[in-house]
TILUM-967520 format. One record per residue: x, y, z of N, C-alpha, C, O, CB in turn; residue in one letter. Coordinates in steps of 0.02 Angstrom, whole numbers, padded with zeros to 5 digits, always signed. Glycine has a CB too. Layout:
XYZXYZXYZXYZXYZA ...
This chain:
+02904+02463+10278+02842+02434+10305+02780+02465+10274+02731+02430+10258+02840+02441+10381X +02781+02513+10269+02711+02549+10220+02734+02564+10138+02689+02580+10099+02684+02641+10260X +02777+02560+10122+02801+02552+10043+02841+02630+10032+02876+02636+09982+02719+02540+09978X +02838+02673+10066+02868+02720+10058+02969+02718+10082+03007+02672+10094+02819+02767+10096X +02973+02771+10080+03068+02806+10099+03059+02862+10145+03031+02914+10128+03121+02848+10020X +03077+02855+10188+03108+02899+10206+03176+02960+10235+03233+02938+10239+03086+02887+10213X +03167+03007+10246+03253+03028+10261+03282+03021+10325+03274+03050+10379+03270+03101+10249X +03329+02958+10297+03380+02945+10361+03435+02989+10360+03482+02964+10391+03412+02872+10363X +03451+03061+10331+03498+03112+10367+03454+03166+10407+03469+03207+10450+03548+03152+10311X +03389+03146+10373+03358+03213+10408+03338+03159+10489+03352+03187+10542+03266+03259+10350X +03323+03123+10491+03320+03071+10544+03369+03071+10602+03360+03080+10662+03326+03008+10513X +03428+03057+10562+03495+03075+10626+03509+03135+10648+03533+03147+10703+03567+03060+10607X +03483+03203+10577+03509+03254+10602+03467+03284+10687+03493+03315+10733+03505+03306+10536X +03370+03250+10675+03348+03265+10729+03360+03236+10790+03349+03270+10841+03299+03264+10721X +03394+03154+10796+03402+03113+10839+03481+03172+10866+03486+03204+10918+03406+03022+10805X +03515+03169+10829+03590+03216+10853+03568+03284+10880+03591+03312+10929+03649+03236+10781X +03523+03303+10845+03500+03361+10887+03463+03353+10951+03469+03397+10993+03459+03400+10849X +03430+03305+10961+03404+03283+11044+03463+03274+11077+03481+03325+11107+03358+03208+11056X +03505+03218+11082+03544+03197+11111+03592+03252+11122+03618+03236+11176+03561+03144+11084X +03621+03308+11104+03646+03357+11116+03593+03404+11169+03618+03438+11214+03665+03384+11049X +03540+03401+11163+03505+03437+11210+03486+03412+11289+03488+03436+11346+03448+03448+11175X +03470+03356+11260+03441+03286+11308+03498+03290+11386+03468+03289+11439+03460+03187+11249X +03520+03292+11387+03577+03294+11425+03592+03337+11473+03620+03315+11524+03620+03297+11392X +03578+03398+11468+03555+03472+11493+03518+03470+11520+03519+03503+11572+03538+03517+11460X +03463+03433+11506+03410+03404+11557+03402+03344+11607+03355+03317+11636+03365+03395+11525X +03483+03332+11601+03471+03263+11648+03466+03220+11608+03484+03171+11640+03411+03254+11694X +03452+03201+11552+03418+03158+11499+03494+03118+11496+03550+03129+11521+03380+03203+11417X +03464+03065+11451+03523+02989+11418+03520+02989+11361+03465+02971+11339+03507+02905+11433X +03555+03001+11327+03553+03018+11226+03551+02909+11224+03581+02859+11242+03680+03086+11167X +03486+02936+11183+03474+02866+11140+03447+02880+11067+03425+02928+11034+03416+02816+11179X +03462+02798+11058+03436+02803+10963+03347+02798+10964+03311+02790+11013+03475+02709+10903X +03331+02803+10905+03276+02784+10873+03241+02705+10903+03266+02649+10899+03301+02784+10795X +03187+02722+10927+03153+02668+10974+03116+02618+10886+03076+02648+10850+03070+02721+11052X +03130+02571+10875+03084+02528+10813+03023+02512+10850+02971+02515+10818+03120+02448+10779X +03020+02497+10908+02960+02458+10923+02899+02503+10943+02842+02485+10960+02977+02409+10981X +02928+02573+10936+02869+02642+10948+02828+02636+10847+02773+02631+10819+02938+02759+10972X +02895+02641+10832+02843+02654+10757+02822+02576+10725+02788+02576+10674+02898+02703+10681X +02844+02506+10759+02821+02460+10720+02721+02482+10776+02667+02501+10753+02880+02361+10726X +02731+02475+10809+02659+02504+10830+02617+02552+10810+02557+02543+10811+02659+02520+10881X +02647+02616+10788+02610+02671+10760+02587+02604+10678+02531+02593+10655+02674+02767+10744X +02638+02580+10661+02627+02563+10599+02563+02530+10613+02510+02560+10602+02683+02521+10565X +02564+02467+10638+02526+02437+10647+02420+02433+10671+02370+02398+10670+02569+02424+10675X +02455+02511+10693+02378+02519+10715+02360+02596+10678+02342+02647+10708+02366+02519+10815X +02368+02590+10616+02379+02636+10546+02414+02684+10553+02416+02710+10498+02324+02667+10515X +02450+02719+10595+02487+02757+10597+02562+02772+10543+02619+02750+10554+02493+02746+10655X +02541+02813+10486+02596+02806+10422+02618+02852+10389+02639+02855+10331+02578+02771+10371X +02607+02921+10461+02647+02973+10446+02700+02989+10487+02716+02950+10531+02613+03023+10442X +02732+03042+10478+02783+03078+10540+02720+03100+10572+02738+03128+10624+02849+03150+10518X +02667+03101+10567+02627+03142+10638+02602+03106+10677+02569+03127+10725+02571+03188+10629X +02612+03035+10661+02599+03004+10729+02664+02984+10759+02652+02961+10815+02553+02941+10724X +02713+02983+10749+02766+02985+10790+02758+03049+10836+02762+03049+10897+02829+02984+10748X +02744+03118+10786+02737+03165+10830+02695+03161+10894+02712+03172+10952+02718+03210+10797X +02638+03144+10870+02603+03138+10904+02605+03078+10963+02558+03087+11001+02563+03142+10866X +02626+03049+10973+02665+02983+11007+02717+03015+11081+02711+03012+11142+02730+02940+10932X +02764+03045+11038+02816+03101+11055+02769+03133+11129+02788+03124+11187+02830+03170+10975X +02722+03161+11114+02682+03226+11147+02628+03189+11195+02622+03219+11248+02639+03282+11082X +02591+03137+11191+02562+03109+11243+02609+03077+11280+02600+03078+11341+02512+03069+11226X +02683+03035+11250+02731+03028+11301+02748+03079+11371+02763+03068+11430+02786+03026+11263X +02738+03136+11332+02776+03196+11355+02741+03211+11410+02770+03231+11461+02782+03255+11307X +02665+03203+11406+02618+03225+11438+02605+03175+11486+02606+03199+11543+02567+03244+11400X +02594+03123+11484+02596+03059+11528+02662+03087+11588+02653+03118+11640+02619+02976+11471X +02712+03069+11565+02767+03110+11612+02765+03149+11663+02782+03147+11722+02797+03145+11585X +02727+03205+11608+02711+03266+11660+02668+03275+11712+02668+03300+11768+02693+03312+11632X +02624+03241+11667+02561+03260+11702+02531+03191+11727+02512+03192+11785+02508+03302+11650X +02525+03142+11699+02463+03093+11719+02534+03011+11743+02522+02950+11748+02382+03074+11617X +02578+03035+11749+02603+02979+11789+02576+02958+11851+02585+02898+11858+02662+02987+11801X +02545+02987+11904+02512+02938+11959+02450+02920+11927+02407+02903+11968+02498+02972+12036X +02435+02919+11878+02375+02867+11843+02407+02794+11825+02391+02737+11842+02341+02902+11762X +02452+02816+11790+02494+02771+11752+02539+02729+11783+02574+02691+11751+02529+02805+11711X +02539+02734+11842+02583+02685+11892+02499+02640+11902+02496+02590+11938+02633+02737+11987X +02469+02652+11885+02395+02587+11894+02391+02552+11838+02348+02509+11838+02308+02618+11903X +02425+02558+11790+02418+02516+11727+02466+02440+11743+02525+02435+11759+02450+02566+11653X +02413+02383+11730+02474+02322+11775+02506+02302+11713+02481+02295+11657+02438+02238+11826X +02580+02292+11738+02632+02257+11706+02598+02225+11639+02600+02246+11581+02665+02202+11757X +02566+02168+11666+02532+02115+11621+02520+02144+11550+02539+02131+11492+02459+02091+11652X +02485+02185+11580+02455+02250+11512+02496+02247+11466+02493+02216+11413+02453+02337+11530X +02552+02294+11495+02603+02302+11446+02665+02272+11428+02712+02295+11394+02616+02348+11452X +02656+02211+11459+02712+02127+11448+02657+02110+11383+02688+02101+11330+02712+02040+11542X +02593+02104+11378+02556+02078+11330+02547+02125+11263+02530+02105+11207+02492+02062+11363X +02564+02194+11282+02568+02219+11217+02634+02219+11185+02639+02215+11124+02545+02282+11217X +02681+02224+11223+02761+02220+11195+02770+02137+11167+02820+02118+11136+02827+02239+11270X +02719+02100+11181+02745+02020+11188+02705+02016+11099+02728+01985+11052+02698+01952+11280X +02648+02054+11098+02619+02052+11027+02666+02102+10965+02682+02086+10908+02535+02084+11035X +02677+02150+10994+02719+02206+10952+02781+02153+10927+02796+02144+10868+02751+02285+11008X +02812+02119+10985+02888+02083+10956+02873+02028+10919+02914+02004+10881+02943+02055+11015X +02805+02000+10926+02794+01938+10881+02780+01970+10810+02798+01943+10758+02726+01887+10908X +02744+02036+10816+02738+02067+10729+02811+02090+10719+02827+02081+10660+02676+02146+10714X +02849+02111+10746+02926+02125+10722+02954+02059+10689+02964+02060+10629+02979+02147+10790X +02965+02010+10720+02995+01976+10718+03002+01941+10664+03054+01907+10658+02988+01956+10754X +02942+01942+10603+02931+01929+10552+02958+01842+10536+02972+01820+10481+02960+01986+10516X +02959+01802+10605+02976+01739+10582+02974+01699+10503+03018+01660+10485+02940+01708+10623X +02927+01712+10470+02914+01660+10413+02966+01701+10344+02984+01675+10291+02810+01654+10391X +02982+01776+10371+03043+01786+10318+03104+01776+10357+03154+01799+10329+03045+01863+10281X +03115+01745+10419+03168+01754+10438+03175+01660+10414+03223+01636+10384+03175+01793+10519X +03137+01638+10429+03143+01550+10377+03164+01561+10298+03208+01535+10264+03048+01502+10368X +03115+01610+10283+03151+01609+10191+03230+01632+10195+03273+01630+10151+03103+01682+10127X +03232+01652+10255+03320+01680+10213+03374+01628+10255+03435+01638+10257+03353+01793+10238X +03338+01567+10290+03390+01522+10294+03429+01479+10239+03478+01442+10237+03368+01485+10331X +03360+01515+10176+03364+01480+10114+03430+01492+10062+03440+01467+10006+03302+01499+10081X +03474+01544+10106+03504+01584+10060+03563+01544+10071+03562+01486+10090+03506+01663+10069X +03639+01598+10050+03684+01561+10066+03711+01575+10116+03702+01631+10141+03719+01554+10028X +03755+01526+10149+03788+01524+10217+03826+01567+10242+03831+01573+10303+03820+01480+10225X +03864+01612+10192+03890+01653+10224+03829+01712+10269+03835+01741+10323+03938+01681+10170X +03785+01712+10231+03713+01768+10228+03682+01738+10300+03667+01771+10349+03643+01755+10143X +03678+01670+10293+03628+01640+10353+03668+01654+10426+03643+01672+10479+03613+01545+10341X +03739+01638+10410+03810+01678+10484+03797+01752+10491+03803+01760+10552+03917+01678+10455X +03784+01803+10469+03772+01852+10469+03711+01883+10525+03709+01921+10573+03766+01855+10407X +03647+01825+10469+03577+01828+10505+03588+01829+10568+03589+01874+10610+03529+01772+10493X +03603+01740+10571+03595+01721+10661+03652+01769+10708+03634+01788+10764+03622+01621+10679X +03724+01788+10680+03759+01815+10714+03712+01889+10769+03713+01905+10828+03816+01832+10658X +03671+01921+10692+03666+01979+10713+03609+01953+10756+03611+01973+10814+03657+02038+10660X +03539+01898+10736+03511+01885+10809+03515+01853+10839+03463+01820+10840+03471+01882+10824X +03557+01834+10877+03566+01822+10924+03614+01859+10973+03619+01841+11031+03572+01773+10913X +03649+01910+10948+03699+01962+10985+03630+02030+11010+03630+02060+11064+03778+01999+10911X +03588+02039+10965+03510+02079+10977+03473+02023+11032+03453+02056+11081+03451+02087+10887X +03459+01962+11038+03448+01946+11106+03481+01933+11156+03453+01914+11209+03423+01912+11110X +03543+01939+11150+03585+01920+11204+03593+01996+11218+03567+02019+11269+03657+01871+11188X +03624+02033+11179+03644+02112+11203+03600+02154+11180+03545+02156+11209+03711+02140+11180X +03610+02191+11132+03574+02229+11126+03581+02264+11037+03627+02251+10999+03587+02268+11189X +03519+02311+11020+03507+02307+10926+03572+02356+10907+03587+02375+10851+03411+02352+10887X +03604+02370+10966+03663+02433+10930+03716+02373+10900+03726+02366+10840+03715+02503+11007X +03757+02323+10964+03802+02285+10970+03775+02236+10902+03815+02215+10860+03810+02256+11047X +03724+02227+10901+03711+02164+10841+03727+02194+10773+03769+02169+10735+03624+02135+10836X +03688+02255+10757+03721+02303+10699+03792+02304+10686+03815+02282+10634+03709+02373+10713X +03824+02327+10731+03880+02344+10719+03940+02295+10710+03996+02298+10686+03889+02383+10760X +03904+02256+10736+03947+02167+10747+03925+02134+10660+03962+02114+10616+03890+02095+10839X +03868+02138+10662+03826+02116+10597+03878+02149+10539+03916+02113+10507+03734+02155+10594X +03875+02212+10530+03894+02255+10490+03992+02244+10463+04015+02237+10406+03870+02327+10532X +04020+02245+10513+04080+02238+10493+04094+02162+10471+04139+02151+10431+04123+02263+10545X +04047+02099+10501+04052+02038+10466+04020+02050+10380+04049+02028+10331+04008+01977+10514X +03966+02082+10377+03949+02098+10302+04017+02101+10241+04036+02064+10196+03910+02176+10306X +04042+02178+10273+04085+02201+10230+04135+02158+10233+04150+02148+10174+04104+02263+10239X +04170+02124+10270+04212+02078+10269+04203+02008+10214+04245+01975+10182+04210+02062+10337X +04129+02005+10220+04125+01938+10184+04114+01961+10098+04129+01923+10051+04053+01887+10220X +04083+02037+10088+04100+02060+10047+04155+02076+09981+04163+02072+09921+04091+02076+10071X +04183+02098+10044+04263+02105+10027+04296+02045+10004+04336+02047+09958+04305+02127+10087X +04277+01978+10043+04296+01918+09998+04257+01898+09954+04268+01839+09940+04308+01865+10028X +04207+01927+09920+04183+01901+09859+04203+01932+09793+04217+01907+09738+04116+01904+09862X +04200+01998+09818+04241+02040+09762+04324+02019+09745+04354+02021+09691+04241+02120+09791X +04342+02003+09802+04428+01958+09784+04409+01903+09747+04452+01894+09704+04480+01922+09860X +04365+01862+09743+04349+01811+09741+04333+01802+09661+04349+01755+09625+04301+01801+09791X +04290+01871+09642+04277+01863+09563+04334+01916+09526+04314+01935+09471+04186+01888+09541X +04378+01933+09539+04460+01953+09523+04481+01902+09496+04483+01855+09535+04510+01970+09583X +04504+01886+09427+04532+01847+09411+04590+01884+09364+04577+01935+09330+04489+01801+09389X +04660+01850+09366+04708+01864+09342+04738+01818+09281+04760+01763+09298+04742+01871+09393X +04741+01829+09229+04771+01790+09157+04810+01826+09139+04819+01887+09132+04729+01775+09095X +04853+01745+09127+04911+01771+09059+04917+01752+09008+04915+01690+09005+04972+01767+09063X +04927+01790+08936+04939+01804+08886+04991+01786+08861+05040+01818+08881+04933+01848+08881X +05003+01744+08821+05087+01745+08789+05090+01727+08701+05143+01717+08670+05141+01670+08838X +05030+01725+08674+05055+01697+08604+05026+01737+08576+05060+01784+08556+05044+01628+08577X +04942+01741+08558+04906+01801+08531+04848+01822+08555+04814+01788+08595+04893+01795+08470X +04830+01887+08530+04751+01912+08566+04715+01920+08501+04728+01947+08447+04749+01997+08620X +04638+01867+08537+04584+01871+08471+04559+01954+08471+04537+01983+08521+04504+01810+08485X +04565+01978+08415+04521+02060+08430+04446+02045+08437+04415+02095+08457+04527+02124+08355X +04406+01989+08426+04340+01974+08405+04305+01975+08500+04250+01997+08516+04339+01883+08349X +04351+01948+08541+04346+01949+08600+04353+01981+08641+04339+01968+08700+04360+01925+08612X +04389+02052+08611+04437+02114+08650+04370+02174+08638+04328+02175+08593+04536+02141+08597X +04377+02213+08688+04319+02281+08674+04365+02330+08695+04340+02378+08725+04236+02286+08726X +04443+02332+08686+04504+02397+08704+04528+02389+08634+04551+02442+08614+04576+02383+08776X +04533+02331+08578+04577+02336+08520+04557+02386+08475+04498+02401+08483+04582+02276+08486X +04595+02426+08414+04572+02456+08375+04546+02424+08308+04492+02428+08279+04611+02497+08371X +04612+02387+08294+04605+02325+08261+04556+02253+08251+04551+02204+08288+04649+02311+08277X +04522+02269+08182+04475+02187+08203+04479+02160+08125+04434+02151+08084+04364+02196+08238X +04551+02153+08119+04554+02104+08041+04593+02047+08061+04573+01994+08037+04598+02143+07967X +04655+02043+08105+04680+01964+08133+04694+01969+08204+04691+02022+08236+04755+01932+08095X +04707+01922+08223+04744+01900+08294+04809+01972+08301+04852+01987+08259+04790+01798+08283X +04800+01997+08352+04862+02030+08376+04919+01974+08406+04902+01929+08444+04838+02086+08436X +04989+01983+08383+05047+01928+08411+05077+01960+08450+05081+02022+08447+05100+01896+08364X +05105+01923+08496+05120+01964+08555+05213+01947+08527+05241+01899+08500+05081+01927+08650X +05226+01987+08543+05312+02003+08525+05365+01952+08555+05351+01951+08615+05336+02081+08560X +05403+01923+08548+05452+01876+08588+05468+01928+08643+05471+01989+08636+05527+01846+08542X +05476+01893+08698+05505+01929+08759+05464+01985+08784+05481+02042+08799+05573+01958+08745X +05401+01955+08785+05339+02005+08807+05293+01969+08825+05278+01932+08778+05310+02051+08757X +05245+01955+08892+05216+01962+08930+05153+01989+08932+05150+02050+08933+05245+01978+08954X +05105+01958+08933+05032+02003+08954+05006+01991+08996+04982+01935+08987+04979+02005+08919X +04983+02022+09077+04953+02007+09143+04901+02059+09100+04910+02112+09071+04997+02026+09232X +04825+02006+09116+04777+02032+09122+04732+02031+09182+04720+01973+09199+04756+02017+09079X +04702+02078+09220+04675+02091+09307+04594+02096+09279+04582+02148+09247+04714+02187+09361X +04560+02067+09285+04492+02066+09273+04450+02084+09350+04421+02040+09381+04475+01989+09240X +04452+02146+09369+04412+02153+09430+04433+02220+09464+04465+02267+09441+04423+02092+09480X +04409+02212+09516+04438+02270+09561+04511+02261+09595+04525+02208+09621+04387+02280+09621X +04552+02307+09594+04630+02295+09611+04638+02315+09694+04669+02366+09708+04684+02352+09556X +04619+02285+09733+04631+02310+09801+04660+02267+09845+04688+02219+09819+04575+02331+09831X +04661+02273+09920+04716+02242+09947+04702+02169+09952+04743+02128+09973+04733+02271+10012X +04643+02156+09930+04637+02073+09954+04645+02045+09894+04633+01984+09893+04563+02043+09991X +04667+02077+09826+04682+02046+09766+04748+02055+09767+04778+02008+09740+04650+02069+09707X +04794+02116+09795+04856+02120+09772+04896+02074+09792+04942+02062+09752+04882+02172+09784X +04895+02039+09846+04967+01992+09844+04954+01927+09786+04999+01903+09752+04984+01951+09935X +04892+01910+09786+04847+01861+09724+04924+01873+09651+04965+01837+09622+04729+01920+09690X +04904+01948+09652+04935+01951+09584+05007+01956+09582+05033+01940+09528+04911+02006+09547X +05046+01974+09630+05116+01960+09650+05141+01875+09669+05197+01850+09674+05125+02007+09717X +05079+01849+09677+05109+01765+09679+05121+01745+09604+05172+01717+09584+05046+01703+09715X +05049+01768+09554+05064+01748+09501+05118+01770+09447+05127+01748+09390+05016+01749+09482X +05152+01817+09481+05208+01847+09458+05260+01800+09463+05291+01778+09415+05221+01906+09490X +05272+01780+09536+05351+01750+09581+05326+01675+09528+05371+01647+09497+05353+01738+09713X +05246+01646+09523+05247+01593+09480+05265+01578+09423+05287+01523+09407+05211+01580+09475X +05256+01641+09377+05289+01627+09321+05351+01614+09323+05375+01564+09296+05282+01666+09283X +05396+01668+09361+05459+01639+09373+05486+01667+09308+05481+01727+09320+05461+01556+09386X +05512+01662+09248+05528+01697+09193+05516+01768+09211+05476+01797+09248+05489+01674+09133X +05594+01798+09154+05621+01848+09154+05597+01894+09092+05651+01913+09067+05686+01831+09159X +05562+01912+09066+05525+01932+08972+05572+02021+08988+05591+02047+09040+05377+01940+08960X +05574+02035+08940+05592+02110+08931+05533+02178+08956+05542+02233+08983+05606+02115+08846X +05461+02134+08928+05410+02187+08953+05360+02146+08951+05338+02105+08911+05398+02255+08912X +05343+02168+09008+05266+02139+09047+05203+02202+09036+05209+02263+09045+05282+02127+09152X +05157+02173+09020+05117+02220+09000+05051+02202+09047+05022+02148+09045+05109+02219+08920X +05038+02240+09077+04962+02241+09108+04923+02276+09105+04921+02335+09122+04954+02240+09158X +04861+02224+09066+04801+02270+09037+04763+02295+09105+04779+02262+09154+04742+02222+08980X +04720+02343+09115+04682+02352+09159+04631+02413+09136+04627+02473+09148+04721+02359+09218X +04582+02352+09082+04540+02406+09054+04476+02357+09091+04421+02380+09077+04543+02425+08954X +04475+02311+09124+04427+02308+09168+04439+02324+09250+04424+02288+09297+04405+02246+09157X +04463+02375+09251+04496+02363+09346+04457+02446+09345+04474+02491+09306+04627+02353+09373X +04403+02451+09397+04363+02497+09404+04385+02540+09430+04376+02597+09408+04317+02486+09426X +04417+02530+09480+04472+02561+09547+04510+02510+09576+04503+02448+09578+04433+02595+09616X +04572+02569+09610+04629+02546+09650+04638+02563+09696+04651+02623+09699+04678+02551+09634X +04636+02518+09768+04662+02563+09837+04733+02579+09855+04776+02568+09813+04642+02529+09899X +04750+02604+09913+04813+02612+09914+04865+02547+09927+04926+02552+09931+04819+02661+09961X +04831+02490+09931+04869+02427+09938+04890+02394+09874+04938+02357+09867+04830+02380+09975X +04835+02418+09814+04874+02402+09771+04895+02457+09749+04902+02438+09690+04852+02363+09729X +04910+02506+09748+04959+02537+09723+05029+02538+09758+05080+02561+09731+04936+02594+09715X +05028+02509+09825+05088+02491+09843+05109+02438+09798+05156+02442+09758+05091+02473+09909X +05060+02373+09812+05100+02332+09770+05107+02345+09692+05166+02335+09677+05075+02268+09778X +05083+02357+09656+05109+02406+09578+05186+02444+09602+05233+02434+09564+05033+02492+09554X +05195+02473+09646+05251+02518+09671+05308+02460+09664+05346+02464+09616+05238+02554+09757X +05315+02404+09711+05350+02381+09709+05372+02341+09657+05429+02338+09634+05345+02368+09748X +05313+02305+09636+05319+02266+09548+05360+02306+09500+05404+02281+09465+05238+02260+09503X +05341+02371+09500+05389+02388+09440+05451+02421+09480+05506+02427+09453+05352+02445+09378X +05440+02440+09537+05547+02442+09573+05565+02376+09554+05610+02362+09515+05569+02448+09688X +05539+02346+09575+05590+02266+09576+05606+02252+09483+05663+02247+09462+05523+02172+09620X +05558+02249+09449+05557+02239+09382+05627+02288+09342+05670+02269+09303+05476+02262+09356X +05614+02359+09374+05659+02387+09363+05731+02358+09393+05777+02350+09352+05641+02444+09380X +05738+02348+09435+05812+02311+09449+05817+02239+09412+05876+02222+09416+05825+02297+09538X +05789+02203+09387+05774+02154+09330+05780+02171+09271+05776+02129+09226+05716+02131+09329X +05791+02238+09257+05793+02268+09170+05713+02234+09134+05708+02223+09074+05885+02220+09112X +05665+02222+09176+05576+02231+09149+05566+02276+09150+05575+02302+09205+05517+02208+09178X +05538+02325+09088+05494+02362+09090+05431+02364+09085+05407+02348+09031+05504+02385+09067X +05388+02382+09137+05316+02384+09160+05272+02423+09100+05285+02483+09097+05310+02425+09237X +05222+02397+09052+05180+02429+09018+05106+02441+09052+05081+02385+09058+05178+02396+08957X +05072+02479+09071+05010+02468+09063+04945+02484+09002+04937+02534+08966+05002+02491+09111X +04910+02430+09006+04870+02447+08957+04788+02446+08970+04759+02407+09007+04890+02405+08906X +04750+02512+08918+04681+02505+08948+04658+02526+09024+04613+02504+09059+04669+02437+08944X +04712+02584+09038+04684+02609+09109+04627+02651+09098+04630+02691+09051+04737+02651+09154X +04585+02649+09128+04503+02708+09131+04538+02779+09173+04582+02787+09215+04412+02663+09202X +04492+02820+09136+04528+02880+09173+04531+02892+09264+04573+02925+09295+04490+02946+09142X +04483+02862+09286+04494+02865+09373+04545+02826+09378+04591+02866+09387+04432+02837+09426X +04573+02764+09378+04625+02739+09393+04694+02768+09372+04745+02773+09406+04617+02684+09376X +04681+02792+09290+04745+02837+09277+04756+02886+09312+04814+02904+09320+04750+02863+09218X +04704+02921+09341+04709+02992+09377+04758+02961+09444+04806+02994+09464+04616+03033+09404X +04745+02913+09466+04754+02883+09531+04827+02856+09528+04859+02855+09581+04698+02824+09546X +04858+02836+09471+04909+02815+09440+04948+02892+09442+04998+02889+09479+04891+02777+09367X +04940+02940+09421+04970+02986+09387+04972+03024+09454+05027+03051+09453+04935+03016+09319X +04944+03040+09507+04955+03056+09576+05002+03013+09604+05051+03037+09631+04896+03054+09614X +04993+02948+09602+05055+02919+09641+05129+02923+09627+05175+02906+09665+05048+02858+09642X +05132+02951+09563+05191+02959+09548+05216+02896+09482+05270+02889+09455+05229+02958+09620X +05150+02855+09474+05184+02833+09406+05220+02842+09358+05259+02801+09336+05165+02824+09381X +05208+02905+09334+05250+02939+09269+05318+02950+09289+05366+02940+09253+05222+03012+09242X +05319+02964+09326+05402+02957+09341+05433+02902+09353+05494+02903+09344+05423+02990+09396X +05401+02835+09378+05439+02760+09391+05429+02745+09340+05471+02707+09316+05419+02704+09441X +05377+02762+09300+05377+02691+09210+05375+02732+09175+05391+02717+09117+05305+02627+09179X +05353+02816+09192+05359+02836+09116+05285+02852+09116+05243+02826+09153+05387+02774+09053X +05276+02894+09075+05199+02931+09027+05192+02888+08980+05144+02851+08973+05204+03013+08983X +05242+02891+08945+05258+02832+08869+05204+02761+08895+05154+02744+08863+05377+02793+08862X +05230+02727+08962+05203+02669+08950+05160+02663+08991+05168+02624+09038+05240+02620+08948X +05100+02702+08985+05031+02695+09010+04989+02708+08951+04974+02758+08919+05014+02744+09070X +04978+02658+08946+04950+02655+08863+04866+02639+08864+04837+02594+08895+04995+02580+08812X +04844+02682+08829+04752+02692+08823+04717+02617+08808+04665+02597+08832+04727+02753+08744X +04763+02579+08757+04740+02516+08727+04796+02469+08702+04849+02497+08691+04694+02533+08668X +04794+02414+08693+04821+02374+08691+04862+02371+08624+04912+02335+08622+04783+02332+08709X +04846+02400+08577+04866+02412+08501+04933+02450+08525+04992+02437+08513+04803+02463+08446X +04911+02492+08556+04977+02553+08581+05017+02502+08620+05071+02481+08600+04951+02634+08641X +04990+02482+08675+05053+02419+08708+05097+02414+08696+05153+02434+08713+05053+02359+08705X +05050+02350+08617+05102+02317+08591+05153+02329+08552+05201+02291+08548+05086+02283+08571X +05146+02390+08518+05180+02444+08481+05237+02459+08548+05293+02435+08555+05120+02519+08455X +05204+02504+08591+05253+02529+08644+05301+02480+08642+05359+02497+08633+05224+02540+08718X +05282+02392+08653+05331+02365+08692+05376+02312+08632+05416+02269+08652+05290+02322+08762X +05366+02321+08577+05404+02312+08511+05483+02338+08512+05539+02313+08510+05363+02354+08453X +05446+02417+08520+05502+02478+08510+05539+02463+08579+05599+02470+08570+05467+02569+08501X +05529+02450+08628+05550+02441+08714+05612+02383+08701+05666+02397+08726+05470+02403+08777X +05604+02316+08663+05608+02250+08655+05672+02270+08600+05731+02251+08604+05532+02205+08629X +05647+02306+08556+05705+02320+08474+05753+02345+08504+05811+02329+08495+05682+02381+08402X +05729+02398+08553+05793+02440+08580+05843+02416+08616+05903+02430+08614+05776+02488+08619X +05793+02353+08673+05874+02314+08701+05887+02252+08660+05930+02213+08683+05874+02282+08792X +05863+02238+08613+05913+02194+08582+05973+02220+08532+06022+02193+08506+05874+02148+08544X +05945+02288+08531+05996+02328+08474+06041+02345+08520+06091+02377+08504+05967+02399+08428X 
């Protein structure tokens, strides 16, 4: 509201420190009042010292000048809270963002109208877990999974070493490429397109030199893809892992289900790896 930042740990740490005290005194641990500082704001108040200061004539009113203050009529202060909530309320941006998209505009109204029906904790928190949720399906959403089976242009690749022809992908070899983040709302995605192909190849290779991170859902499902593959006589290549995901790979115990061998830096190595993989069981 005044163009500045301020610190929201140093903020909670003082609010957690009241509310631990507050209590001792009889007191009710509450949050951060908005409609104290949209007022300081409003009537220039645009430091911490008028909160302080806010704080301390509260304090004093209390103490001291409450049988004054039982003469102040209602009206008074129905007409200043009734102006304070009309400057909160910021109606003409709450119209621009009907402009947005729908998932965004469910969000809006969810959270106000749960803030006039209940109250600004319940709307947050209600608000908040619909966010991440709808989140979470957009990021599944721009996950896309391809397959590979004849050749890779190097002109289009930023993992090849190679940039004089087409890399050929080997008979009885496979390329799953995961373009995104690998987590639980993508992993069964990529286990359908597995059961779809339906074909049996010697080695399946999956690049994942765009997959930023992995949660533990997909590394279950990775777990099981290459058990099962393994009872199929597939051997699992990966290719183009970034070092956080390899780190994350190499904790779970990858190297021991596929091997060190076939976690391969780039796709050149892969296809090499899965040549020699391919020669060996046909020999």
């Amino acid at each position: 509201m005044i163009g500045d930042k301020h610190d929201s740990n140093t903020e909670l740490i003082a609010q957690g420190a009241a509310n631990i005290i507050t209590p001792l005194f009889g007191g009710i641990p509450a949050t951060g009042a908005i409609a104290r500082t949209m007022t300081n704001i409003n009537n220039g108040g645009k430091t911490p010292v008028a909160g302080m200061i806010h704080a301390v004539v509260l304090l004093l009113i209390l103490l001291f000048f409450m049988p004054l203050a039982q003469y102040i009529p209602m009206a008074c202060l129905a007409g200043v809270l009734v102006i304070v909530s009309y400057n909160m309320s910021e109606w003409r941006t709450f119209k621009a963002l009907l402009k947005n998209p729908k998932s965004d505009i469910a969000v809006l109204l969810i959270t106000f109208f749960l803030t006039v029906i209940f109250d600004l904790t319940i709307a947050i928190e209600v608000g908040l877990v619909i966010a991440c949720l709808l989140f979470m399906r957009r990021v599944a959403e721009t996950t896309e999974i391809s397959v590979i089976k004849d050749e890779i242009n190097p002109n289009t690749e930023s993992d090849i070493t190679l940039h004089e022809e087409n890399l050929m992908i080997p008979k009885g070899v496979e390329v799953y490429e995961i373009n995104g983040p690998y987590f639980f709302g993508i992993a069964n995605k990529f286990e359908e397109q597995m059961i779809r192909m339906g074909d049996r190849p010697q080695v399946r290779i999956i690049r994942m030199r765009r997959v930023p991170f992995i949660d533990s859902t997909g590394i279950h499902n990775l777990t099981n893809l290459c058990k099962l593959s393994k009872k199929e006589k597939i051997t699992i290549v990966f290719s183009g892992v970034n070092p956080k995901v390899h780190e994350v790979l190499e904790k779970s115990g990858f190297y021991d289900l596929i091997g060190k061998e076939n976690i391969c830096p780039n796709i050149n190595i892969a296809l090499e790896r899965s040549k020699t993989i391919a020669s060996t069981d046909n020999s």
